[in-house]
Residue frames as qw, qx, qy, qz and C-alpha x, y, z in Angstrom:
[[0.425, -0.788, 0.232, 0.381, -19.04, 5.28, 22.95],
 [0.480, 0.798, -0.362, -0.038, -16.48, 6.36, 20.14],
 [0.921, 0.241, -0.017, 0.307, -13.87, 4.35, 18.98],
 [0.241, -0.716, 0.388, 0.528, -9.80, 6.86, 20.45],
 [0.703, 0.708, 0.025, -0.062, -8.89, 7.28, 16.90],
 [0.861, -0.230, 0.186, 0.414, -5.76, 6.60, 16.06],
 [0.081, 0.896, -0.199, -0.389, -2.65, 8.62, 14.48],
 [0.901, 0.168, 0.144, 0.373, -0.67, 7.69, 11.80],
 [0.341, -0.700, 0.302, 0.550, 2.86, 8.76, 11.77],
 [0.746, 0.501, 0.298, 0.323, 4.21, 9.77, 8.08],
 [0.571, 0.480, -0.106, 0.658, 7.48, 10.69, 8.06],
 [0.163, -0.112, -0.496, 0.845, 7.64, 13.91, 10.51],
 [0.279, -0.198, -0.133, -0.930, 4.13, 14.19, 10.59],
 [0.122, 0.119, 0.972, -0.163, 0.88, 13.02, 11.88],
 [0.537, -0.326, -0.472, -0.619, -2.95, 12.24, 10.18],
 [0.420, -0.050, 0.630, -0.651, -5.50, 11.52, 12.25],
 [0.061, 0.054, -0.953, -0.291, -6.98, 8.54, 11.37],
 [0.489, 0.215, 0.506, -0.677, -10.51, 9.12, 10.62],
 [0.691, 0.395, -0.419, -0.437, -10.69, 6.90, 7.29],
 [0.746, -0.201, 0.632, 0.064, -10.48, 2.89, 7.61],
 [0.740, 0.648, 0.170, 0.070, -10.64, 3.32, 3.80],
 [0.243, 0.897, -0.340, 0.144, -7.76, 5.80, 3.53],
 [0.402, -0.554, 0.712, -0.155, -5.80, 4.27, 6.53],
 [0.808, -0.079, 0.582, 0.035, -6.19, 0.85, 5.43],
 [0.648, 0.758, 0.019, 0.068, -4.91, 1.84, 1.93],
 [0.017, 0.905, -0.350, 0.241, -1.92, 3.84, 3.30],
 [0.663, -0.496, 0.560, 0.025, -0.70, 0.92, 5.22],
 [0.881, 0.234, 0.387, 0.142, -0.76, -1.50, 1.94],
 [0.363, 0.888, -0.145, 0.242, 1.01, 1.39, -0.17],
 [0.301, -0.745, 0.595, -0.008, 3.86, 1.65, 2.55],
 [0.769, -0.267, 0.569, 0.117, 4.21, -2.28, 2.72],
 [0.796, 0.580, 0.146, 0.091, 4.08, -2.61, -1.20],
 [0.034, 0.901, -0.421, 0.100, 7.22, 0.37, -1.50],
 [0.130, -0.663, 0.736, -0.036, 9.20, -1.58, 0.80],
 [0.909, 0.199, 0.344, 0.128, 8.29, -5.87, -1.09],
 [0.102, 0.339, -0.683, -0.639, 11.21, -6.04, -3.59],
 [0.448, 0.414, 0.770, 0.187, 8.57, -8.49, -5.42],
 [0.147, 0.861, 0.451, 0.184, 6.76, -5.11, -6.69],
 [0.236, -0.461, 0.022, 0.855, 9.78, -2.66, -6.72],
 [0.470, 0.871, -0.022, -0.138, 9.22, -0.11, -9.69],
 [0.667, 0.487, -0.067, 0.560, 12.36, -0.18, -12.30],
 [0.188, -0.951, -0.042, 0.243, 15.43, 1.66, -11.38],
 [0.083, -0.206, -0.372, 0.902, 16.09, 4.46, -11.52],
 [0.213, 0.705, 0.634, -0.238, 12.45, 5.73, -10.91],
 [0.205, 0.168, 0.274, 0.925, 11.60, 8.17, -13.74],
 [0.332, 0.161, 0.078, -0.926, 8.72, 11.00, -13.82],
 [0.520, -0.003, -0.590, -0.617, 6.90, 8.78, -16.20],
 [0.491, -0.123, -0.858, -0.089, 6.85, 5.75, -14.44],
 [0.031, -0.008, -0.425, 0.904, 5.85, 7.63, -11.23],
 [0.452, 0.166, -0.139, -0.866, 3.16, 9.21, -12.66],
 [0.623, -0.003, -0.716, -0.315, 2.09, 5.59, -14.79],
 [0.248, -0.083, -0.917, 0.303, 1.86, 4.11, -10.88],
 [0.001, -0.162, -0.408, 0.898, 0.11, 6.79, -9.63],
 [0.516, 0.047, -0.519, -0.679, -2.63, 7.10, -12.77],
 [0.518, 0.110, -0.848, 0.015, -2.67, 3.13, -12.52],
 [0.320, -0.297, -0.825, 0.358, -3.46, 2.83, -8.66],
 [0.058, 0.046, 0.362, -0.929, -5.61, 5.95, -8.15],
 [0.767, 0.157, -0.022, -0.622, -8.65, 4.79, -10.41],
 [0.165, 0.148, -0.972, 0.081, -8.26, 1.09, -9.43],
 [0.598, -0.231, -0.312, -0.702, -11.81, -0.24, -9.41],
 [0.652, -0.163, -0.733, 0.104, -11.37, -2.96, -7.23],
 [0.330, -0.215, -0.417, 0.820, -10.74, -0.07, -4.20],
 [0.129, -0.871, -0.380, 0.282, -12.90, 2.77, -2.95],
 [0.113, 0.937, 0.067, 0.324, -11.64, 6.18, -3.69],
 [0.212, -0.893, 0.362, -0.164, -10.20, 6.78, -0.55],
 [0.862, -0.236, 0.372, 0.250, -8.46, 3.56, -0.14],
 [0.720, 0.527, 0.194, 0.408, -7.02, 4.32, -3.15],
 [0.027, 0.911, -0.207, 0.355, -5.83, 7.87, -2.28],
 [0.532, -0.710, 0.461, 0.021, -4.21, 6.57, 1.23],
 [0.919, 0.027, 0.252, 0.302, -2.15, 3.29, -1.01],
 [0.488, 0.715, -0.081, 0.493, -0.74, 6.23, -3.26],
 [0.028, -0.857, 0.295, -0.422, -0.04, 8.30, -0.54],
 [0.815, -0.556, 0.159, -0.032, 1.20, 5.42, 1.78],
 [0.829, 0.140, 0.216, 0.497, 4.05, 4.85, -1.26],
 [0.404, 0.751, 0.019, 0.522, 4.64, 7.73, -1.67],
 [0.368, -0.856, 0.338, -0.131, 5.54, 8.43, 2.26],
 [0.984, 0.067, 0.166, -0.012, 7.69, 5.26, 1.76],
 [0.782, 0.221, -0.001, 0.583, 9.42, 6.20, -0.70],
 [0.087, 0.822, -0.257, 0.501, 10.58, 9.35, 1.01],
 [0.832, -0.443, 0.331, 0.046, 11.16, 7.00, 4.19],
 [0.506, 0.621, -0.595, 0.061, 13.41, 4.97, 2.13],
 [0.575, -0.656, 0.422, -0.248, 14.56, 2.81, 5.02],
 [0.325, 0.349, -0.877, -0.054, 17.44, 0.10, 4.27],
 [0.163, -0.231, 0.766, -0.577, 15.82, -1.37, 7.06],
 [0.492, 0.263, 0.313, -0.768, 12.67, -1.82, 6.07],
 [0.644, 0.320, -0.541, -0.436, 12.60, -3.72, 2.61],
 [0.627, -0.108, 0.717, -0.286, 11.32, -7.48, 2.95],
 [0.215, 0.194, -0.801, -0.523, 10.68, -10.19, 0.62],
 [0.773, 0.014, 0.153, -0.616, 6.97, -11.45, 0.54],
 [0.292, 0.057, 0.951, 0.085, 6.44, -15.12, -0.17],
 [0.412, 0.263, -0.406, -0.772, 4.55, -15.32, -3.37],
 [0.795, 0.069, 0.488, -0.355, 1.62, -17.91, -3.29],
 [0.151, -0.146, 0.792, 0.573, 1.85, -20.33, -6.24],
 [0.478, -0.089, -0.326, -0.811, -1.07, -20.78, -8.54],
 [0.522, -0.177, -0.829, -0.096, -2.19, -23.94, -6.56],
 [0.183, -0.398, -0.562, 0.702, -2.04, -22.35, -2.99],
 [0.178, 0.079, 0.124, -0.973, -4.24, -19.59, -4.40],
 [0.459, -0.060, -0.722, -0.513, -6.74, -21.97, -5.30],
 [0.566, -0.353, -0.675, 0.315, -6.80, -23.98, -2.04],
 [0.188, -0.094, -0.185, 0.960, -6.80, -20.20, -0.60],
 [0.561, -0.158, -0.271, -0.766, -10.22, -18.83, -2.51],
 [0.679, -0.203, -0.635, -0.307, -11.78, -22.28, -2.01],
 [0.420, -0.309, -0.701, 0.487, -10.98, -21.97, 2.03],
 [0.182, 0.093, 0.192, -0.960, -11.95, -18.26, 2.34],
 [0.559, -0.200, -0.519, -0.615, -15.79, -19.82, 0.55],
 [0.521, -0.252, -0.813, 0.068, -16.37, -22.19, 3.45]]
C-alpha cells in the first residue's frame, strides 16, 4: 500500500511531496535561512546570492535533488522572512563532534 504523500506549504503555495531527496533538502535550506549562525552578509547582494546558490547546487556531499530542494527551501525562506522564525543553533565544539562520530560508529 502507498505511502498519503505529503504537501509542502511554500509561501502561498503547495508541492507535492514526491522527493525525500528534494523534500528533505528543502526543509534544511528553510532551517539554515532562518540560524543566525549561517546568515549571509548584509545587505544580501546579487553576487553573494548567486555565490550561495553556485556553492550549494553542485555540493557533492548531496544528491542533485536534495540539493535543488536546500536552494529552493532558502530561497522560500527568504521570501518568508519571518521575525518569528529566526533561532540560534547550538554549535557543537570540536570535542562533542568527536564523541558524536565515535557514537554514531557503535
Amino acid at each position: 500500500m502507498a505511502q498519503p504523500q505529503e504537501i509542502i506549504m511554500v509561501v502561498n503555495n503547495q508541492i507535492l511531496d514526491d522527493d525525500d531527496g528534494f523534500s528533505d533538502g528543502f526543509y534544511n535550506g528553510h532551517l539554515l535561512y532562518y540560524d543566525t549562525n549561517f546568515q549571509l552578509p548584509r545587505p544580501l547582494t546579487c553576487q553573494s546570492i548567486y555565490a550561495f546558490m553556485k556553492e550549494n547546487l553542485a555540493d557533492p556531499r548531496e544528491s542533485e535533488h536534495w540539493n535543488a530542494g536546500f536552494v529552493f527551501g532558502w530561497i522560500a525562506a527568504l521570501s518568508e522572512n519571518n521575525p518569528d522564525s529566526f533561532f540560534t543553533s547550538t554549535l557543537l565544539t570540536e570535542t562533542e563532534s568527536v564523541h558524536h562520530a565515535a557514537l554514531q560508529q557503535v
